[in-house]
Structures are given as C-alpha cells and as structure tokens.
Backbone as a ProteinNet text record, in pm:
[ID]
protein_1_A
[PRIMARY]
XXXXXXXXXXXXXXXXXXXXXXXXXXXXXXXXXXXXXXXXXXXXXXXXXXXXXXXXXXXXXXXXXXXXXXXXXXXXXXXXXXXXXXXXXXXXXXXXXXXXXXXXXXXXXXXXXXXXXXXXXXXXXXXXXXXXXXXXXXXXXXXXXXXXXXXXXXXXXXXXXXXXXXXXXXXXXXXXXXXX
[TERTIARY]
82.7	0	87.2	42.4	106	158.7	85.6	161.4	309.1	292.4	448.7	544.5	507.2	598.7	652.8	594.2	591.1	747.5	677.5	771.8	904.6	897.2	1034.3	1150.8	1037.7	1163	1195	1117.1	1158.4	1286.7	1328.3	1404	1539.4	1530.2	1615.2	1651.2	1530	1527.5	1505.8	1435	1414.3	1440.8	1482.6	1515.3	1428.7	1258.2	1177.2	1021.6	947	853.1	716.3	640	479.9	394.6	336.2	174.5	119.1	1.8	-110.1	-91.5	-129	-134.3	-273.4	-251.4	-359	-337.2	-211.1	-81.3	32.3	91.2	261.7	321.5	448.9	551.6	645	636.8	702.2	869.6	912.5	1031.9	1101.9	1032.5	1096.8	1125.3	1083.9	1071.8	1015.5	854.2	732.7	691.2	658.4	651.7	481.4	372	255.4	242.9	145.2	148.3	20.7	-83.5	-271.8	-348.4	-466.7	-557.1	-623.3	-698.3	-769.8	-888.9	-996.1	-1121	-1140.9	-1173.9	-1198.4	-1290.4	-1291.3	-1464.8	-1485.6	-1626	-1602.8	-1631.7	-1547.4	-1525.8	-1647.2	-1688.3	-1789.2	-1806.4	-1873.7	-1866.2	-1944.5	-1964.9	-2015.2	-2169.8	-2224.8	-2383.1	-2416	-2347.2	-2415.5	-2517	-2597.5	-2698.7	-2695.2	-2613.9	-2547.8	-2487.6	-2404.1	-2292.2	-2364.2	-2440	-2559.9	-2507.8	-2572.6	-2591.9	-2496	-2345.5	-2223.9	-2187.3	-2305	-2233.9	-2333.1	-2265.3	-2290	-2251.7	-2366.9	-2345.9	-2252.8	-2120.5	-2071.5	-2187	-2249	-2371.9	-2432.4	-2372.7	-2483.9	-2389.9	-2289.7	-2183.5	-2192.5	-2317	-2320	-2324.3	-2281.2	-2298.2	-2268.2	-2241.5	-2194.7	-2031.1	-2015.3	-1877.6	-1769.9	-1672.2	-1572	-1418	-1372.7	-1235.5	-1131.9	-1057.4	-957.4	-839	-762.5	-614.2	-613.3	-489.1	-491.5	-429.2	-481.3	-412.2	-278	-213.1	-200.9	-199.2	-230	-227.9	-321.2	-272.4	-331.7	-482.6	-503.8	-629.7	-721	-700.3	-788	-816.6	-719.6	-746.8	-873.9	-802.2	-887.1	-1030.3	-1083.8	-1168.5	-1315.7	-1204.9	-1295.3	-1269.1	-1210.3	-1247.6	-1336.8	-1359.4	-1485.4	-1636.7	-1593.4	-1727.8	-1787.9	-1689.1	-1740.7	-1775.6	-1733.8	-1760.1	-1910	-1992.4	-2106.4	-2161.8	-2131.6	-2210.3	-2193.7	-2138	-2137.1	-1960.3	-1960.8	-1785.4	-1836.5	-1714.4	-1742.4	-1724.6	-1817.2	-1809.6	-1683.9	-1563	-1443.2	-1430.8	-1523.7	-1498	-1371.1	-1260.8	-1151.7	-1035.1	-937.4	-849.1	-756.2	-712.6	-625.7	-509.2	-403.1	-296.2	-215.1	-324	-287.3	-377.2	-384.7	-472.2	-544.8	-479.5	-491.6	-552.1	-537.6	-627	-772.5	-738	-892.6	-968.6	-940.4	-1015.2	-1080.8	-1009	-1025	-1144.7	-1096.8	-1245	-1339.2	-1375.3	-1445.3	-1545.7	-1460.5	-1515.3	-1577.1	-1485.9	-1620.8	-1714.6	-1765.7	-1864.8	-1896.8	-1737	-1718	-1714.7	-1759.4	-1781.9	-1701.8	-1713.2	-1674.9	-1516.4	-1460.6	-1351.8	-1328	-1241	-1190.1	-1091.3	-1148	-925.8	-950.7	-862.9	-826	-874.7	-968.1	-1036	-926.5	-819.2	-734.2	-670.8	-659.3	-550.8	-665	-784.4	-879.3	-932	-863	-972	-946.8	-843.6	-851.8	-945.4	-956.9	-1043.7	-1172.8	-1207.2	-1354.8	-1346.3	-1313.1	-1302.3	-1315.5	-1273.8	-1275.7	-1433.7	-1486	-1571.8	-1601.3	-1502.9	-1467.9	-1485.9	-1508.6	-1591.5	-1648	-1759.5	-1793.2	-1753.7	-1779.7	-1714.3	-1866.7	-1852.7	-1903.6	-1833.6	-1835.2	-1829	-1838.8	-1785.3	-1833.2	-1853.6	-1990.1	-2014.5	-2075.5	-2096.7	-2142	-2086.4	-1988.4	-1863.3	-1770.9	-1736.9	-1611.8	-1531.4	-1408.7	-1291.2	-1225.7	-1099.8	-976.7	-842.4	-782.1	-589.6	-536.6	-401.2	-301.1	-176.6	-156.7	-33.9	123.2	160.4	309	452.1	507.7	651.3	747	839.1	900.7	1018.5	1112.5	1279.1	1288.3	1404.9	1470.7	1463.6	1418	1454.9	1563	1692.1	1790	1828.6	1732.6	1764.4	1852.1	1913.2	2050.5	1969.5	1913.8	1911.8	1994.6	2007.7	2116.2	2100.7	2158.5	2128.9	2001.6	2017.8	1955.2	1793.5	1826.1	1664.2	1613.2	1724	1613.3	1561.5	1666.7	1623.3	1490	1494.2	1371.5	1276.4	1251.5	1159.3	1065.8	1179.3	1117.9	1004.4	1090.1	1013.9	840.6	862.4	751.9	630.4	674.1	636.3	558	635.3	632.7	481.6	514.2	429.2	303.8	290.7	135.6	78.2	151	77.1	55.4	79.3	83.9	-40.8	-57.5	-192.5	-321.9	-300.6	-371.7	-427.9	-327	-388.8	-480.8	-401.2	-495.4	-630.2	-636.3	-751	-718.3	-568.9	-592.5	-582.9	-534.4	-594.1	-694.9	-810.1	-892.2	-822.2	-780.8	-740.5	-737.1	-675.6	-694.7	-525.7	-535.6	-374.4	-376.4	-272.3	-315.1	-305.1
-118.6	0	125.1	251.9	376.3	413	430.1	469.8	351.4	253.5	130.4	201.2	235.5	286	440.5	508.3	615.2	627.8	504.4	494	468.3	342.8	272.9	381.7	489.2	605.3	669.6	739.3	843.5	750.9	612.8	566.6	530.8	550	555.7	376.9	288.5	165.8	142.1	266.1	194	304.7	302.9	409.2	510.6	452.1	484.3	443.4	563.5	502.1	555.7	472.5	505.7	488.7	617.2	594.2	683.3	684.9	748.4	824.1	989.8	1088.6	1158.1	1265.1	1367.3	1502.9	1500.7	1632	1601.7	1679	1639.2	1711.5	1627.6	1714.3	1759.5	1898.5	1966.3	1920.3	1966.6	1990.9	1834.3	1742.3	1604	1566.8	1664.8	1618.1	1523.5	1493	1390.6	1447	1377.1	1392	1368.6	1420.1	1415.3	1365.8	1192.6	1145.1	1150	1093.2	1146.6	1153.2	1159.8	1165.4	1058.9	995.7	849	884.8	848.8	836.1	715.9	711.3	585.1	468.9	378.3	293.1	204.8	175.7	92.3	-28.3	-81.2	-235	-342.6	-420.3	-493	-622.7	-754.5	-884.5	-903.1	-1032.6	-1052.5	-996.7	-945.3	-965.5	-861.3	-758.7	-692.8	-532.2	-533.5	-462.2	-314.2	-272.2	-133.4	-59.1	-168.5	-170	-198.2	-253.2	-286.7	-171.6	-31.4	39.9	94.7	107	143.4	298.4	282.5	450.1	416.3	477.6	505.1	649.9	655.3	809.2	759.8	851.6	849.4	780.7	860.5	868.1	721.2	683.2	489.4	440.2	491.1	369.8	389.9	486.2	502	335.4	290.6	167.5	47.2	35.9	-61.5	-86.4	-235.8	-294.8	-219.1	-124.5	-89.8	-157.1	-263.4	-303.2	-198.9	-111.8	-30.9	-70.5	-2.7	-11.5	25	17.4	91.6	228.4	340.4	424.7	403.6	474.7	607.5	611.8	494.8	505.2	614	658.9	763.1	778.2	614.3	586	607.9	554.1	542.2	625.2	761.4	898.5	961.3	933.3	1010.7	968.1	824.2	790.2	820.5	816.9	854.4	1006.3	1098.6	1241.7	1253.8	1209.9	1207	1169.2	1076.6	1010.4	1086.2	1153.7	1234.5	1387.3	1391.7	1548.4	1495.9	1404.7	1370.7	1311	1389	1357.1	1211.6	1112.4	990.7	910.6	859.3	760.2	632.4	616.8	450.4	335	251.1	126.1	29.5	1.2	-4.7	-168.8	-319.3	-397.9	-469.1	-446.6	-470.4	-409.2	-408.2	-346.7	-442.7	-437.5	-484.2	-429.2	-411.3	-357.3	-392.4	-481.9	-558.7	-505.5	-455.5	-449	-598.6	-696.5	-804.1	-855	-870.7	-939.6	-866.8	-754.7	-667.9	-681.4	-785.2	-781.6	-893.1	-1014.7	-1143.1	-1153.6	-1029.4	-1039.2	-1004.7	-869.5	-838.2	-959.2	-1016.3	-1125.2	-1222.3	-1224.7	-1336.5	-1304.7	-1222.7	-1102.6	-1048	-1070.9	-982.5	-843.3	-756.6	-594.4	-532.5	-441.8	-319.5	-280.4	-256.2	-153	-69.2	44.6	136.1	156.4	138.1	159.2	207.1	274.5	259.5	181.8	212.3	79.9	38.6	70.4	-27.1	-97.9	-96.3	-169	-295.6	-297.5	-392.2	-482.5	-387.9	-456.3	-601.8	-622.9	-779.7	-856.2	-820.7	-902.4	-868.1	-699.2	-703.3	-790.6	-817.1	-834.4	-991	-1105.4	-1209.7	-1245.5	-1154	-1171.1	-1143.9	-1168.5	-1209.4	-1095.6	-980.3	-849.9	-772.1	-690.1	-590.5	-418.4	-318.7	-222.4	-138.5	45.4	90.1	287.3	335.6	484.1	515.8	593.7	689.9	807.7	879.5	1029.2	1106.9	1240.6	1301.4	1313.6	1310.7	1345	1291.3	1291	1177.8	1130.8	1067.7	1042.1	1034	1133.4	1113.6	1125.6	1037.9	1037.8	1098	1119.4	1175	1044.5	1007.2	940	969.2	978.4	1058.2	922.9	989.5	939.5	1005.8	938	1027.2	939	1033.4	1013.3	949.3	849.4	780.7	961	888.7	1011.8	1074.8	1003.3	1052.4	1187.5	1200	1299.6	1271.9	1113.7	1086.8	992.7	1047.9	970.5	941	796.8	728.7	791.1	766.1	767.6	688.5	525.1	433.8	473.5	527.2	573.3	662.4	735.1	893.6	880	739.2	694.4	603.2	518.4	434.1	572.8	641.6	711.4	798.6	825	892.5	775.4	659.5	530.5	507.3	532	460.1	636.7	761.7	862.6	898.2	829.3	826.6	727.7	573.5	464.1	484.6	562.2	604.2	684	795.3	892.7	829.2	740.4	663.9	568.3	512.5	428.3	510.1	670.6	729.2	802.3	858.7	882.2	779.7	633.6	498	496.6	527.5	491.2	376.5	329.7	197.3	182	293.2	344.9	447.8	400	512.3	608.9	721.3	825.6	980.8	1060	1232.5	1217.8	1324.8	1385.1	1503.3	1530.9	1595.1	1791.3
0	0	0	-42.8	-53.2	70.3	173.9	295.6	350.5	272.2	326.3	254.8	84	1.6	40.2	40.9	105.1	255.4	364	432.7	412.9	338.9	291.3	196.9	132.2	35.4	155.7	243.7	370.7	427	437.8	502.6	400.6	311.5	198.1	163.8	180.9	180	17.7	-85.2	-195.9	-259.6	-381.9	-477.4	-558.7	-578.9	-621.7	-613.4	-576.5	-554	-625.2	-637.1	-740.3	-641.2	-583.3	-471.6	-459.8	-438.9	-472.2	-313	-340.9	-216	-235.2	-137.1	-166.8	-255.5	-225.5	-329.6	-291.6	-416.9	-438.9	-297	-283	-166	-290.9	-305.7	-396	-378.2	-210.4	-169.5	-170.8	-179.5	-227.1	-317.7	-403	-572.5	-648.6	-569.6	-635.2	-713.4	-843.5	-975.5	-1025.9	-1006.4	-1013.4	-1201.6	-1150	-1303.9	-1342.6	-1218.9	-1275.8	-1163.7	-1197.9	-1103.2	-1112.5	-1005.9	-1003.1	-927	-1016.7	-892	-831.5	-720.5	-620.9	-641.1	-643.8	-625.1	-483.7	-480.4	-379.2	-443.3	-395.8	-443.5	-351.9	-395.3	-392.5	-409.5	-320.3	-387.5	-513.6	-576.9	-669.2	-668.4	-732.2	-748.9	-669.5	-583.3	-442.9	-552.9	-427	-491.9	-519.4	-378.5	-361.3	-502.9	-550.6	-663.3	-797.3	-807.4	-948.6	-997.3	-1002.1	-1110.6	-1139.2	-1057.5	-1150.3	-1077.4	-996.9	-923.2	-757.6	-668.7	-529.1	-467.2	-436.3	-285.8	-234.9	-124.1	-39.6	89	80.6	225.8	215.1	81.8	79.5	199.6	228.7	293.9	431.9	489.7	593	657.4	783.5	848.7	784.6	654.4	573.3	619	622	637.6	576	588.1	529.6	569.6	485.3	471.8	467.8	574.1	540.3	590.2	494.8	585.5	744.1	804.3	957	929.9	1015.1	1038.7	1123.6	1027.6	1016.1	858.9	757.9	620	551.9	437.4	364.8	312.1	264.5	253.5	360.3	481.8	580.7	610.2	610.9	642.4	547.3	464.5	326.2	353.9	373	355.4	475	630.2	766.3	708.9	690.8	632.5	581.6	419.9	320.7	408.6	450.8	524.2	633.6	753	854.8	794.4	659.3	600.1	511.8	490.5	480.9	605.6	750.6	848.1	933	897.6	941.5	980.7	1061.1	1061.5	1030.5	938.8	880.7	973.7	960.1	1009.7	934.7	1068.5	1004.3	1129.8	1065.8	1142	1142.3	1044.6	1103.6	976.3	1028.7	922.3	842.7	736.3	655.4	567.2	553.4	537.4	385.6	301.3	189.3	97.1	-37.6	-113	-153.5	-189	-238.9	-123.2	-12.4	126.8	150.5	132.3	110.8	-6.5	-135.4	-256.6	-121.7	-120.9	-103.9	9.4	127.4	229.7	159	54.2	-18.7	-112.9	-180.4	-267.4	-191.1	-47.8	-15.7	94	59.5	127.3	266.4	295.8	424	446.6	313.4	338.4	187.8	221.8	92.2	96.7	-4.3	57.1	-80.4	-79.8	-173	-224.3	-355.8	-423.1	-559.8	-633.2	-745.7	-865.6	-943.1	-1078.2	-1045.5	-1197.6	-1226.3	-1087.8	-1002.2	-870.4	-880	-942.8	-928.9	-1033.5	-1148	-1248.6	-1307	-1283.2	-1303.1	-1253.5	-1131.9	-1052.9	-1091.1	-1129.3	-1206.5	-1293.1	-1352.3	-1530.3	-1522.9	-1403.7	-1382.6	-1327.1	-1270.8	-1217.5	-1071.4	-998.9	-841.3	-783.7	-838.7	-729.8	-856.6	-822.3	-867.6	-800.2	-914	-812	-908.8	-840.3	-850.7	-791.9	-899.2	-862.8	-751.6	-654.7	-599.8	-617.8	-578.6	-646.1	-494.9	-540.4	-454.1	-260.9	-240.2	-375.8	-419.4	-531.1	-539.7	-465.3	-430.3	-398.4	-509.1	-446.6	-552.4	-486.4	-584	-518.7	-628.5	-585.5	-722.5	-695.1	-810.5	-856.3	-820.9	-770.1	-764.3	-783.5	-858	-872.9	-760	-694.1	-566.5	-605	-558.9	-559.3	-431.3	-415.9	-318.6	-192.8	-63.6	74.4	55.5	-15.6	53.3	-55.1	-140.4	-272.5	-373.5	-346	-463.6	-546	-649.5	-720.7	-835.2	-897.3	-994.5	-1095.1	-1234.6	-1332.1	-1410.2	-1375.8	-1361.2	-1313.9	-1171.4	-1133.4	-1216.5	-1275.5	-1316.9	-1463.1	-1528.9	-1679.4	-1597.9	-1518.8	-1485.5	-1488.9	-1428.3	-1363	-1491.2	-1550.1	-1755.2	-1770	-1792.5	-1859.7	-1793.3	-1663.9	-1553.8	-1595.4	-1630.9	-1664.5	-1803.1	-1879.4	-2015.9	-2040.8	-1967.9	-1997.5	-1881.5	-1824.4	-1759.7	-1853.8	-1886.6	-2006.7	-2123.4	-2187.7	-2320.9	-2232.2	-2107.4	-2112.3	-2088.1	-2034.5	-2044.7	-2188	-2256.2	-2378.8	-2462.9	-2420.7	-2528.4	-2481	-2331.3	-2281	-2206.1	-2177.6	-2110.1	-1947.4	-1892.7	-1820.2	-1781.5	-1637.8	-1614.3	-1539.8	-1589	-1491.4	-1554	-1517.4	-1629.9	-1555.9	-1669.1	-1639.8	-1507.3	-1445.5	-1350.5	-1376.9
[MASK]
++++++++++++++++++++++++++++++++++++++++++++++++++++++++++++++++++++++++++++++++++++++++++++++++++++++++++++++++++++++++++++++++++++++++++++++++++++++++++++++++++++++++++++++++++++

C-alpha cells in the first residue's frame, strides 16, 4: 500500500517510488502522473454496486475493509465520510490491497481503491465495483525520488520510462485516470 511505500523512500530503503497521495511534496521532488477516482469495491452480485455509481452517504454503516491508520487511505476515507455527516463502520483493518479484494469477494464488506488496482479481478468476475459520487474520492499518482535525494542515473532513466508509460496508457484509454 502507498503509505508502506511512502515509508520505505523516507528511510532511503528503496530508490523509487509510485503511490497514490492527496498532493505532491514539492520539496521532495514527487513527480505528479494522474488523477484516479476511487470505487467501492464490492462482492459478486451486491446490490449497492448494481448500477455502476454510489453516494458516499450509501456507505453510511456498511462494512468498510480499510487499511490501519495512520495510512493515507484510511485517512482520506474517515475524512470524506465524517464530512457527509457519518464515521465509517471499520470492522476490522487490513494492510494488503490483495487481502482486502479477497475479504471483499467473499462477502465480508466493501472496501476502496483505485479501478485499475482492481480490475482484473472485475473483469474475472470475483468483485464488482461501482463509482463513488457526490462526492467523489480522488488520489493523485506521484513518482518520488529515493529520501535521501541521490538519485542514480539508472533511477532517473527508470523514472522517464515509468512517466512516459502512464501517459501513453492514459492517452490509449488503457488506463482510467486524467492527467493531472
């Protein structure tokens, strides 16, 4: 998840990192690649999710799968939710995107991410998802340099490439996202 990656560059454990924030840290030199709207992800068949879009306010008391705080998501998400009046029902947390499809699919509750971080699993069948509107959720994409500010040669040719090939799936359409 974004908030591990996030950690691991601040500690100068990895050279480069791709995760979704709320805005760029200018003074780090994160590289803003798009914008993503959120869905809530859903088991097979659920009724909430049928028509392809959901209120924020539907999720009042409904099961929400989140990460733990202090992660970015979780924040974002008890924010959105208490700024439509209500705190999410959060019966237990999970720290894995892939462990949160899996409670999801087998209809232990909802959770929120990114289409694409999902769509395989739409596309297989094994969850349905659905918009959120009114009001949206959205993340921004960011490319971020290793903590320690040294980046290689190596990283900064990787980092073009990983720059280059988001905007080329956004122009095809093969990703859902806008430029930022």
């Amino acid at each position: 998840l974004s908030g591990f990656i996030d950690e691991l560059l601040t500690l100068g454990r990895i050279d480069l990192g791709l995760f979704y924030t709320r805005k760029v840290n200018v003074r780090r030199g994160e590289i803003p690649l798009c914008v993503v709207d959120m869905v809530l992800v859903a088991p097979p068949g659920d009724a909430l999710t049928a028509k392809g879009t959901v209120r924020l306010a539907a999720l009042k008391g409904r099961p929400l799968i989140l990460p733990s705080f202090p992660h970015a998501l979780r924040r974002l998400i008890e924010e959105s939710c208490l700024q439509q009046g209500f705190a999410p029902h959060v019966p237990f947390e999970v720290d894995s995107l892939s462990t949160m499809v899996e409670v999801v699919a087998a209809g232990g509750g909802y959770t929120v991410s990114p289409y694409d971080a999902v769509a395989h699993s739409v596309a297989s069948g094994r969850i349905q998802v659905a918009s959120i509107t009114k009001p949206p959720i959205r993340r921004l994409l960011v490319l971020a340099p290793p903590g320690t500010g040294k980046a290689t040669v190596a990283t900064k040719a990787i980092a073009v490439l990983i720059e280059t090939q988001i905007r080329q799936w956004i122009d095809e359409g093969r990703w859902t996202a806008q430029l930022p």
